[in-house]
VEXFITI-799483 format. One line per 2 residues: number of its first residue (from 1); their letters; for each residue x, y, z of N, C-alpha, C. Coordinates in Angstrom, 2 decimals. Example, Ala and Ser with C-alpha at 12.3 -4.5 7.8 and 13.67 -1.06 7.14 Angstrom:
2
1) AS) 13.19:-5.69:7.80:12.30:-4.50:7.80:13.20:-3.30:7.80; 12.85:-2.25:7.08:13.67:-1.06:7.14:12.90:0.03:7.87
END
This chain:
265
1) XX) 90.16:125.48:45.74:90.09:125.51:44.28:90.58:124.17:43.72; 89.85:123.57:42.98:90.20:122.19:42.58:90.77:122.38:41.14
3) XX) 92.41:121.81:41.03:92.95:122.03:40.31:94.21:121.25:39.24; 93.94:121.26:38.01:94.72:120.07:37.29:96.01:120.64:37.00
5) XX) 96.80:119.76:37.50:98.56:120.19:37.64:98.75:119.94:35.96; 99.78:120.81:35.40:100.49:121.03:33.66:100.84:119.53:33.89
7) XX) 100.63:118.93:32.79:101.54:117.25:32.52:102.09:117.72:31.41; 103.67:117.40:32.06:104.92:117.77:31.42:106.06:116.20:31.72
9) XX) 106.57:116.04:30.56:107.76:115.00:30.43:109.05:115.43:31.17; 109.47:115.00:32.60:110.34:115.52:32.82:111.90:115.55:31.98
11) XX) 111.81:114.82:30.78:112.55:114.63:30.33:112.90:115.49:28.75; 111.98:116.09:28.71:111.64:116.85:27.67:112.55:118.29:27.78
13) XX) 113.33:119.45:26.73:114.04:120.14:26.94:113.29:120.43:25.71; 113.72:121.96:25.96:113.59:123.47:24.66:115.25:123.29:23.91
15) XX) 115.22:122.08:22.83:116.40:122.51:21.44:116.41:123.83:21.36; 117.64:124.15:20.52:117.42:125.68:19.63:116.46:125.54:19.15
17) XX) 116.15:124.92:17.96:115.09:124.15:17.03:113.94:125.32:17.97; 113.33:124.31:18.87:112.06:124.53:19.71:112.67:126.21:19.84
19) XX) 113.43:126.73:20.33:113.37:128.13:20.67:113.42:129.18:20.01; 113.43:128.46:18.50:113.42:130.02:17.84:111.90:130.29:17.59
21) XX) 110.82:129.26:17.82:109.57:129.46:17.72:109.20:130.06:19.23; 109.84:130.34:20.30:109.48:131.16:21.58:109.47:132.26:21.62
23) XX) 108.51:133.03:21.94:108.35:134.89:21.85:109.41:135.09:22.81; 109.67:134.65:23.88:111.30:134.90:24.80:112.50:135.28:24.21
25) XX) 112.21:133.94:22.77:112.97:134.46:22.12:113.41:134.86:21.36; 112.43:135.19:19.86:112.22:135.88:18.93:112.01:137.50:19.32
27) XX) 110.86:137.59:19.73:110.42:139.06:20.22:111.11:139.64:19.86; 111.26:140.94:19.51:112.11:142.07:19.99:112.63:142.32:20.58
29) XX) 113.39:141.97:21.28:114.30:142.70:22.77:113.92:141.54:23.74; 113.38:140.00:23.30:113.35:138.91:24.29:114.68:138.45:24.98
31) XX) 114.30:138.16:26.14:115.47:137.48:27.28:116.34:136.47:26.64; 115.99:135.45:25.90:116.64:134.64:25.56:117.95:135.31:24.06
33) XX) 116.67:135.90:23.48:117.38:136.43:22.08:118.75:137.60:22.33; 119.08:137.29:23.93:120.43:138.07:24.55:121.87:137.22:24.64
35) XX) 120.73:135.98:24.64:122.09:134.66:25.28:123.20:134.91:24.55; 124.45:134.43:24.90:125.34:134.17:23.82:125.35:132.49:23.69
37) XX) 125.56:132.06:22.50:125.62:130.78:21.88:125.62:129.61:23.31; 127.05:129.75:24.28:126.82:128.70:25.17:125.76:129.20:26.18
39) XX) 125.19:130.00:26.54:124.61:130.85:27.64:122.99:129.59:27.35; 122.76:129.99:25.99:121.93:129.76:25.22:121.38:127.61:25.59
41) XX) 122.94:127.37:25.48:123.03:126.26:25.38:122.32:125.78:26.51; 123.16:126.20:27.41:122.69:125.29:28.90:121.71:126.06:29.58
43) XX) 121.07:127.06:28.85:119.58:127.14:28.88:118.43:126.24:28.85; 118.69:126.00:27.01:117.78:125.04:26.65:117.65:123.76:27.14
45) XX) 119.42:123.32:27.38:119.37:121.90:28.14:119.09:121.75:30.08; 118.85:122.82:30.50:118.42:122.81:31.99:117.12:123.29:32.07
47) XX) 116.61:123.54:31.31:115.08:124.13:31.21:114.28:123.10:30.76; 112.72:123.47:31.08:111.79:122.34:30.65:110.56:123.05:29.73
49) XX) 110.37:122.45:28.67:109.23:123.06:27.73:107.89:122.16:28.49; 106.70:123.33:28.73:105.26:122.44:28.90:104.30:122.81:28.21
51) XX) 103.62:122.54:27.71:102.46:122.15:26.99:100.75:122.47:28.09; 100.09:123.32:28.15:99.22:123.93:29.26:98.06:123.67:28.34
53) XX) 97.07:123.36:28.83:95.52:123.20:28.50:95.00:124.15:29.04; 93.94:124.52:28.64:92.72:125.57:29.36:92.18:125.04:30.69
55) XX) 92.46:125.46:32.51:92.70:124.90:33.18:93.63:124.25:34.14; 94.47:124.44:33.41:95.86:123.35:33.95:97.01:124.61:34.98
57) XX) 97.13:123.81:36.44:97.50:124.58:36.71:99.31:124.21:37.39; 100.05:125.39:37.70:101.13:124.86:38.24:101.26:124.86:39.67
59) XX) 101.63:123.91:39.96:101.06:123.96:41.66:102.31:124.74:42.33; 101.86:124.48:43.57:103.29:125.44:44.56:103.81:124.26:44.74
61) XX) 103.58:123.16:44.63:105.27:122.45:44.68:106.39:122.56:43.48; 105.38:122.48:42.34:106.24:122.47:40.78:106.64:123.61:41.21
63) XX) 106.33:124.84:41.73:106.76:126.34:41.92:108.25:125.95:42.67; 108.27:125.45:43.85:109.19:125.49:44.56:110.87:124.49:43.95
65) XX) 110.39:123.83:42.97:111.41:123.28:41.95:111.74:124.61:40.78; 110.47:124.86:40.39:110.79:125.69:38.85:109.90:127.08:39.20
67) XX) 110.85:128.10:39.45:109.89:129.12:40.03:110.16:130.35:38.91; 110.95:129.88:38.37:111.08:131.06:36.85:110.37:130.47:35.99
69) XX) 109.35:130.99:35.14:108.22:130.74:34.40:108.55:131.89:33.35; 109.07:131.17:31.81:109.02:131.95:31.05:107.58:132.00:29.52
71) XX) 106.60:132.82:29.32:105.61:132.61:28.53:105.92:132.65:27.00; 105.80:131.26:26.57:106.20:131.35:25.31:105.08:131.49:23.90
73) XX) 103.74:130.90:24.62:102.83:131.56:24.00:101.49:131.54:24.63; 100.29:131.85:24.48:99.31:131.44:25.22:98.84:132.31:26.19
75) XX) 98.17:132.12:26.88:98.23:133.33:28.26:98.02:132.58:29.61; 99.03:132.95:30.76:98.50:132.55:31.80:98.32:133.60:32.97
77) XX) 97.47:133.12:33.78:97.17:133.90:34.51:96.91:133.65:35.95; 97.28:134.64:37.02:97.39:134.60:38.52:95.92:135.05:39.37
79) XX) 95.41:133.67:39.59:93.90:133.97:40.14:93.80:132.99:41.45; 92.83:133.96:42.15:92.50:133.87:43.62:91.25:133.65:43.73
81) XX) 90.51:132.56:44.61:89.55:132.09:44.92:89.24:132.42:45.81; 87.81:132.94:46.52:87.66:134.05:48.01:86.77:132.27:48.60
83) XX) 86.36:132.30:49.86:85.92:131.54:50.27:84.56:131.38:50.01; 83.74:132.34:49.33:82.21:132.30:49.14:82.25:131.82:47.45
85) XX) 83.57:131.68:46.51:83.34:131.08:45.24:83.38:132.07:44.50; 83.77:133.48:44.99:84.05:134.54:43.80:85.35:134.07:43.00
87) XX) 85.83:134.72:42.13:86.88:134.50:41.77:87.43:135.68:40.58; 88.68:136.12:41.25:89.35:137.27:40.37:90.63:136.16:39.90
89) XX) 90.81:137.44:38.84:91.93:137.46:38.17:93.38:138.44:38.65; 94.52:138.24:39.24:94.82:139.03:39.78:95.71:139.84:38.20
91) XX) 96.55:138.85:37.73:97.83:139.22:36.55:97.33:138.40:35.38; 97.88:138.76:34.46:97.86:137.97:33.21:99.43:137.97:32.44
93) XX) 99.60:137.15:32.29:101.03:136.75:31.92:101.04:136.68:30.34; 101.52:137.38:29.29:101.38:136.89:28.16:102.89:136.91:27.06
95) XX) 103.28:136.24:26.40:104.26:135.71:25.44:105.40:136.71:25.57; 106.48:136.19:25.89:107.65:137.24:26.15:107.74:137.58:27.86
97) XX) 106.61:137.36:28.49:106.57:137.59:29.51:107.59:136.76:30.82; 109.00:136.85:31.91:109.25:135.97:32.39:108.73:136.24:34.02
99) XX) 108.11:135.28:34.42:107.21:135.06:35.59:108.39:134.74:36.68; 108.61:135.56:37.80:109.76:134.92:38.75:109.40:134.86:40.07
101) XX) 108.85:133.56:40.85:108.36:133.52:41.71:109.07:132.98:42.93; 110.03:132.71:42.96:111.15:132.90:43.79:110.83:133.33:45.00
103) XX) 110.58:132.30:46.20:110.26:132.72:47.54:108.80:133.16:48.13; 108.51:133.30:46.58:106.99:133.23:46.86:105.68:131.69:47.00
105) XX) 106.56:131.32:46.33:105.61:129.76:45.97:105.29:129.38:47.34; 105.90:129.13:48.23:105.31:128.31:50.17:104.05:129.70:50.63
107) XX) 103.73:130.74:49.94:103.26:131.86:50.37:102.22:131.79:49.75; 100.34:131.99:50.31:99.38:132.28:48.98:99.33:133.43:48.28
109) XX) 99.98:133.19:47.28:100.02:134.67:46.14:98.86:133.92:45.09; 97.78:132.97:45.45:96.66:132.62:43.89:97.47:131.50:43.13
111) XX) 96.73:131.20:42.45:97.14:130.31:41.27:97.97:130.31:40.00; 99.12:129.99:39.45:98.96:130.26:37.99:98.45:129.16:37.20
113) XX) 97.28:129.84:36.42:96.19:128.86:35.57:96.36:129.51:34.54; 96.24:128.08:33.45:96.38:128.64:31.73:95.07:129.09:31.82
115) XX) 94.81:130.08:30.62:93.37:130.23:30.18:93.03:130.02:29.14; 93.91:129.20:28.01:93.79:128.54:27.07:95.08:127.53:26.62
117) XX) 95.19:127.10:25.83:96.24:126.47:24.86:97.68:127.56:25.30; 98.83:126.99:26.04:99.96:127.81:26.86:100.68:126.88:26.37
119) XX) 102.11:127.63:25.98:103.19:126.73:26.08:104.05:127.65:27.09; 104.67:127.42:27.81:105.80:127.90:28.39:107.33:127.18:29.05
121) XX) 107.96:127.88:29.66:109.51:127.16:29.88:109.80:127.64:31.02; 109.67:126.83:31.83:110.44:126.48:33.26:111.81:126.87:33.09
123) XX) 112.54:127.23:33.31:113.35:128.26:33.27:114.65:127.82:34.27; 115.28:127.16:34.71:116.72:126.72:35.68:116.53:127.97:36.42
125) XX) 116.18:127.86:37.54:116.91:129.50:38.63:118.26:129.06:38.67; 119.12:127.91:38.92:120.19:128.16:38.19:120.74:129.04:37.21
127) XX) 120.60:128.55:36.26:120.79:128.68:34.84:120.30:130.37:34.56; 119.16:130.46:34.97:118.89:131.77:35.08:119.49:132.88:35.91
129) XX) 120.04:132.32:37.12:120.75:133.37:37.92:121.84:133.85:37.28; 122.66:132.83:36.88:124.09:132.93:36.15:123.86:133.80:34.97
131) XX) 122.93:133.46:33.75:123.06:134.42:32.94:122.66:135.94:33.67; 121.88:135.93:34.58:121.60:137.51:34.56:122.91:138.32:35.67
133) XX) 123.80:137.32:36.50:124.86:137.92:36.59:126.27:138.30:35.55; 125.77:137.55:34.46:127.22:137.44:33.47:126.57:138.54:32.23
135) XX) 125.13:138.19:32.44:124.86:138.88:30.61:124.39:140.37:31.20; 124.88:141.41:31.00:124.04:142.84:31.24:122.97:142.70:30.50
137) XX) 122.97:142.36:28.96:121.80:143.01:28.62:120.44:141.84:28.87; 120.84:140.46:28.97:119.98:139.86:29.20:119.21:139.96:30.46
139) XX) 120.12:140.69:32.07:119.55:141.43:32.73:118.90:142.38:32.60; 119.23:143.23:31.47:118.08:144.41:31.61:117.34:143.96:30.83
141) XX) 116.78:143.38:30.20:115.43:143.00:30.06:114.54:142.52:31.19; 115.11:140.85:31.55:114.53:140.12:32.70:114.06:141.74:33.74
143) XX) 114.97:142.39:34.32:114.73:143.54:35.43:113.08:144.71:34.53; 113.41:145.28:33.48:112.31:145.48:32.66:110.90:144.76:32.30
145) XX) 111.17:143.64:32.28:109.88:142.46:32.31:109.15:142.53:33.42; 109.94:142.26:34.78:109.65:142.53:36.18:108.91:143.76:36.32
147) XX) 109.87:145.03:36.16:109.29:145.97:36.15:107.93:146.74:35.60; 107.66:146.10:34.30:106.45:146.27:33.60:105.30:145.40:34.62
149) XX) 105.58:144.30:34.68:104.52:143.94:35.67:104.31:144.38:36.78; 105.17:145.71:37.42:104.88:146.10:38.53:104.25:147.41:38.08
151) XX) 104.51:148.12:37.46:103.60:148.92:36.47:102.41:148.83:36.12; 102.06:147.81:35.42:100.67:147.22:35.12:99.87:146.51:36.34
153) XX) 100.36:146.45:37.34:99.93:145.63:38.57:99.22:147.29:39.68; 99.67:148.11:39.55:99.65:150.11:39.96:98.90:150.18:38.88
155) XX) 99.15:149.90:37.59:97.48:150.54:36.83:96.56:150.01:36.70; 96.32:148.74:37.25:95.44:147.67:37.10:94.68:148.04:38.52
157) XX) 95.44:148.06:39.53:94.54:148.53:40.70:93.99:149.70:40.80; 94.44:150.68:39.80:93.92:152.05:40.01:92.96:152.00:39.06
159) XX) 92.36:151.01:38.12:91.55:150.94:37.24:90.19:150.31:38.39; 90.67:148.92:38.80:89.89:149.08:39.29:89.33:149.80:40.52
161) XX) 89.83:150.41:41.11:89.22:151.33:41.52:88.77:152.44:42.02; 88.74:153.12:40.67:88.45:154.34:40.21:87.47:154.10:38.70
163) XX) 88.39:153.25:37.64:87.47:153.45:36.52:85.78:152.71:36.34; 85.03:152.96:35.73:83.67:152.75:35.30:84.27:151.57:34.35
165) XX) 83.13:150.55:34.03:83.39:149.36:32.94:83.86:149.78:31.66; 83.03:150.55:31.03:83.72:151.42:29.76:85.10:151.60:30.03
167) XX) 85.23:152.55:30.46:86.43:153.00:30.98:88.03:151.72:30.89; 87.81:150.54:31.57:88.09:149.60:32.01:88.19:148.64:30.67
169) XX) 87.41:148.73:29.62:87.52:147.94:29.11:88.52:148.87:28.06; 88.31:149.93:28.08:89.36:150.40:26.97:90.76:150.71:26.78
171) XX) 91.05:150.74:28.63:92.52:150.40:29.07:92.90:149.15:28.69; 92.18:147.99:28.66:91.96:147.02:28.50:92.72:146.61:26.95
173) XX) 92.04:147.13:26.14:92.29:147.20:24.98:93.64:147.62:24.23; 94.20:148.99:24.98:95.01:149.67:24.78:96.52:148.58:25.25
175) XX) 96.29:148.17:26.72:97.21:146.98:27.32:97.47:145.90:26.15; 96.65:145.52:25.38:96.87:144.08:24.72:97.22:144.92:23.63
177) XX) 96.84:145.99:23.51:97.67:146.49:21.96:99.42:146.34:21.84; 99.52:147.27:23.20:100.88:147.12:23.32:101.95:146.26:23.97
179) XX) 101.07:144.85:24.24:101.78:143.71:24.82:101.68:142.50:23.75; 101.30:142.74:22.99:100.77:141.53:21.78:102.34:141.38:21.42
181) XX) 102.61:140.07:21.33:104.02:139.86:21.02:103.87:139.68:19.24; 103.37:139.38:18.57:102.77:139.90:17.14:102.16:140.73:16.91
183) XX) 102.80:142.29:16.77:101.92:143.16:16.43:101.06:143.05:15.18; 99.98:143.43:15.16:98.94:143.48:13.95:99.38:144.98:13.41
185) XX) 99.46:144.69:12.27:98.75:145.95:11.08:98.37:147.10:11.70; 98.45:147.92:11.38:97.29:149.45:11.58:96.87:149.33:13.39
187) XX) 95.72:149.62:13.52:94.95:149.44:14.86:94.85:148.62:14.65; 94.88:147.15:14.36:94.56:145.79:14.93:94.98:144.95:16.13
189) XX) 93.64:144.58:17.25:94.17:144.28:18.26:93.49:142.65:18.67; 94.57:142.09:19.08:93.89:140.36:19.60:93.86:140.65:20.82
191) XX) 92.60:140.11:21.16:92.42:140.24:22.32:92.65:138.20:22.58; 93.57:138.36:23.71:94.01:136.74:23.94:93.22:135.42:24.84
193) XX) 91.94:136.83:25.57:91.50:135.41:26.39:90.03:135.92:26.32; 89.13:134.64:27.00:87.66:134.91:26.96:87.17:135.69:27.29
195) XX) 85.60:136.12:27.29:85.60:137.29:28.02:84.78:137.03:29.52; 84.29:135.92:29.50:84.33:135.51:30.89:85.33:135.75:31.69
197) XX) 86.82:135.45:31.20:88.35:135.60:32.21:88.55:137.46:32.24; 88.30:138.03:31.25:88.14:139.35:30.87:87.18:140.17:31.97
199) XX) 86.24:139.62:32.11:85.21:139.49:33.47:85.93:139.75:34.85; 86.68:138.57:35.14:87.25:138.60:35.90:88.73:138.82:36.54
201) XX) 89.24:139.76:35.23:90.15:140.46:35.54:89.97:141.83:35.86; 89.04:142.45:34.68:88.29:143.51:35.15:87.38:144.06:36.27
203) XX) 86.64:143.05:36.78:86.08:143.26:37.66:84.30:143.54:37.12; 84.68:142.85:36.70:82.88:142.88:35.95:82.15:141.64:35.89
205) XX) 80.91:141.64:35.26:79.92:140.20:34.97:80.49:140.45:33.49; 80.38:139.39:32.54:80.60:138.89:31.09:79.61:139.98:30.71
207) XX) 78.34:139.79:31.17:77.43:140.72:30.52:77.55:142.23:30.26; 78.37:142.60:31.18:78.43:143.63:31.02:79.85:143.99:30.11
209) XX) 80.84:143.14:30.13:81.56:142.97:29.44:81.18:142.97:27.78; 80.24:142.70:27.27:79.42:142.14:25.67:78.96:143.33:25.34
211) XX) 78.17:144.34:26.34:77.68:145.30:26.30:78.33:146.44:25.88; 79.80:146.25:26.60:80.47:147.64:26.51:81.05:147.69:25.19
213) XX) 81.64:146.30:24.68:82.09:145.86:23.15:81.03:146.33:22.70; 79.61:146.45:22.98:78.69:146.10:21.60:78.51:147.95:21.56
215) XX) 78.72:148.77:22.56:78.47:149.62:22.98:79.46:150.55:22.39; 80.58:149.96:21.79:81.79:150.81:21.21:82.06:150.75:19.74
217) XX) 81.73:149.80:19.46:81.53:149.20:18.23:80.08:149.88:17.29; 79.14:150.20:18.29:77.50:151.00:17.23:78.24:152.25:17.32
219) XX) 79.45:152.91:18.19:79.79:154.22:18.29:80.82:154.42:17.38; 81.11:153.47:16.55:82.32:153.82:15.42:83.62:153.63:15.85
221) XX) 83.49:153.22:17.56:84.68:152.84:17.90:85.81:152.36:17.89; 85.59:150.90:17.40:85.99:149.95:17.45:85.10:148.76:16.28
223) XX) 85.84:147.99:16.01:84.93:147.08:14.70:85.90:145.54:15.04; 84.79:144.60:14.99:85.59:143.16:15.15:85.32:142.52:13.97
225) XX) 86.72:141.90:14.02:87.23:140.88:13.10:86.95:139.47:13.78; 85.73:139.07:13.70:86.03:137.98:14.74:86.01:138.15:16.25
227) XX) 86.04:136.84:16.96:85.56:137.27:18.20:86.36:137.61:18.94; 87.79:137.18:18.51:88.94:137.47:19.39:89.70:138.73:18.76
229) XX) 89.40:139.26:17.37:90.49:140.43:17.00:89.52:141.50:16.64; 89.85:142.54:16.70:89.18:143.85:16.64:90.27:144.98:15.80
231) XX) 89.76:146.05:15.16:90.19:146.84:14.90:89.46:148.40:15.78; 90.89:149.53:16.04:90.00:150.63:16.65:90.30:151.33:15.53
233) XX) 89.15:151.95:15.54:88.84:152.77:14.41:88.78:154.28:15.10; 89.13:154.49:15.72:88.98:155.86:16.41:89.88:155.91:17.71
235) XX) 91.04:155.98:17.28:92.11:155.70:18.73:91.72:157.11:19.58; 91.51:158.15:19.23:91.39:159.50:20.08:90.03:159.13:21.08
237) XX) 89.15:158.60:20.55:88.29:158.85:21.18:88.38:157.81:22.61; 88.41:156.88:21.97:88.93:154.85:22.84:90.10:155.83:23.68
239) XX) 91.18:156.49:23.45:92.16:156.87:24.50:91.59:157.75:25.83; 90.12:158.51:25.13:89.68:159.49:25.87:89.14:158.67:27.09
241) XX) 88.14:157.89:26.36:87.22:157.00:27.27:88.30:156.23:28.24; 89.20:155.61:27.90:90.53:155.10:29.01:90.66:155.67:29.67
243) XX) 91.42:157.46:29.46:91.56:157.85:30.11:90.58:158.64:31.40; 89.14:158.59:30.99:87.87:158.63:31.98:87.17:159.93:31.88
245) XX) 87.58:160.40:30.24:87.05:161.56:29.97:85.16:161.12:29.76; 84.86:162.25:30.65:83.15:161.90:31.04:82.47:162.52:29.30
247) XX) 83.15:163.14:28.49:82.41:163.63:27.82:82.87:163.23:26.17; 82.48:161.83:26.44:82.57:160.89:24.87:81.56:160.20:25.15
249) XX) 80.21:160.49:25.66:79.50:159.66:25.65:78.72:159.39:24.10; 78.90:160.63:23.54:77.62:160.89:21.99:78.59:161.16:21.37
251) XX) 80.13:160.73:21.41:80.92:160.93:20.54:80.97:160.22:19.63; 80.96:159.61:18.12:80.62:158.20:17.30:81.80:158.87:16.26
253) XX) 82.45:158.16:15.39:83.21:158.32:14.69:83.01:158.75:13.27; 83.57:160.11:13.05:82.89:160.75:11.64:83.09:160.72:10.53
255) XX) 84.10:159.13:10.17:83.97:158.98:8.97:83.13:157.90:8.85; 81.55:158.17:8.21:80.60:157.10:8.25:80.60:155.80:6.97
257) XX) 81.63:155.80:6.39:82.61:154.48:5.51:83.27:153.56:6.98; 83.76:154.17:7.90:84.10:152.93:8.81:83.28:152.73:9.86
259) XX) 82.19:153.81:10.01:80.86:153.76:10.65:80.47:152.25:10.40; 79.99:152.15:8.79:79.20:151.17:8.22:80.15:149.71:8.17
261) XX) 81.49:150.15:7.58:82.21:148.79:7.92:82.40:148.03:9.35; 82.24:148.96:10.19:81.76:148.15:11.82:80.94:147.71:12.14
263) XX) 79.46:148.40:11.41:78.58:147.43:11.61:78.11:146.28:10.92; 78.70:146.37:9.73:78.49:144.83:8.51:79.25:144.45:9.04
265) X) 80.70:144.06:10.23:81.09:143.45:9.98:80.59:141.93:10.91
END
């Protein structure tokens, strides 16, 4: 896999300044937003802020220096190249998220590649060990973060395989609802990356990917705002289809006022 390493200033550090704009550490219940004042300190000053392009990847040497990866905005993601040029998506990493690869980097666990515009923070395993032995609660998050990705890593494999594309795309949906580190309004959901990468996290062609959107959306399903945000307009039904209920196929949504606003839009 031919691949462009993050260009980052080694000299460059996350101020407070810079960190109150980090979902780490704004969020709700983010890792950082645990520190206490000095904890905080020699955080920001042993850590490194980078700047990720669509593409840009971190290699296993930068891994074996900086193997705590915290996502401050953007999405990145853990993908594997087969020898015939397929290519999956294994994880997707998104804002709030802390990535700890620790012992893994000399090992092929895939790539982490931005899939768009990423900022994130290299993280001191220093600096990081110490707070999560001194701070409880900043440990139970970090241990919770972990844990969610081992969660989503068990429903992600049981999606694929067992669920149908439909199916797949509406877990899909439901995941970014409740990982969006800015929640939207009402049912409003951003979806964060292309749907080519969407493709290949799921386990699908794009095409069929366009289809199943276009396919949920004439059903009253779902209605987009644009190409990246959507509203569901029918959470019972979108939960059914997730969950792999066979009998929502002619189900369409019966208030025909958001019928029509899904399809003008």
């Amino acid at each position: 896999m031919k691949t462009r390493p993050a260009k980052t200033n080694p000299a460059k550090t996350r101020p407070a300044t810079t960190c109150q704009a980090c979902a780490t550490y704004t969020e709700s219940g983010g890792f950082c937003g645990h520190l206490t004042g000095a904890q905080h300190d020699t955080m920001a000053t042993q850590s490194r802020g980078v700047s990720m392009r669509r593409g840009d990847t971190i290699t296993s040497e930068e891994l074996l220096v900086w193997p705590v990866v915290s996502i401050a905005s953007g999405v990145l993601s853990l993908q594997h190249l087969l020898q015939d040029g397929r290519k999956t998506i294994a994880a997707l990493f998104m804002p709030g998220d802390i990535v700890d690869m620790r012992g893994m980097a000399s090992r092929h666990h895939g790539h982490l590649i931005a899939l768009g515009k990423t900022e994130i923070c290299r993280l001191s395993p220093t600096a990081f060990e110490a707070v999560i032995d001194d701070n409880m609660d900043a440990q139970k998050v970090a241990w919770n973060s972990l844990r969610s990705q081992t969660y989503r890593a068990m429903d992600h494999a049981a999606d694929l395989a067992k669920k149908q594309a439909l199916e797949k795309l509406a877990s899909f949906i439901f995941e970014c609802r409740h990982r969006q580190a800015d929640p939207k309004p009402g049912s409003r959901v951003h979806i964060p990356v292309r749907r080519i990468d969407l493709a290949d996290y799921l386990g699908m062609q794009p095409e069929t990917v366009s289809r199943c959107f276009k396919d949920m959306q004439a059903r009253g399903i779902i209605g987009f705002e644009g190409k990246s945000n959507l509203e569901i307009l029918d959470i019972p039904t979108l939960r059914r289809i997730a969950n792999g209920d066979k009998n929502t196929e002619n189900l369409r949504h019966t208030d025909e006022n958001y019928f029509k606003a899904a399809n003008d839009r």
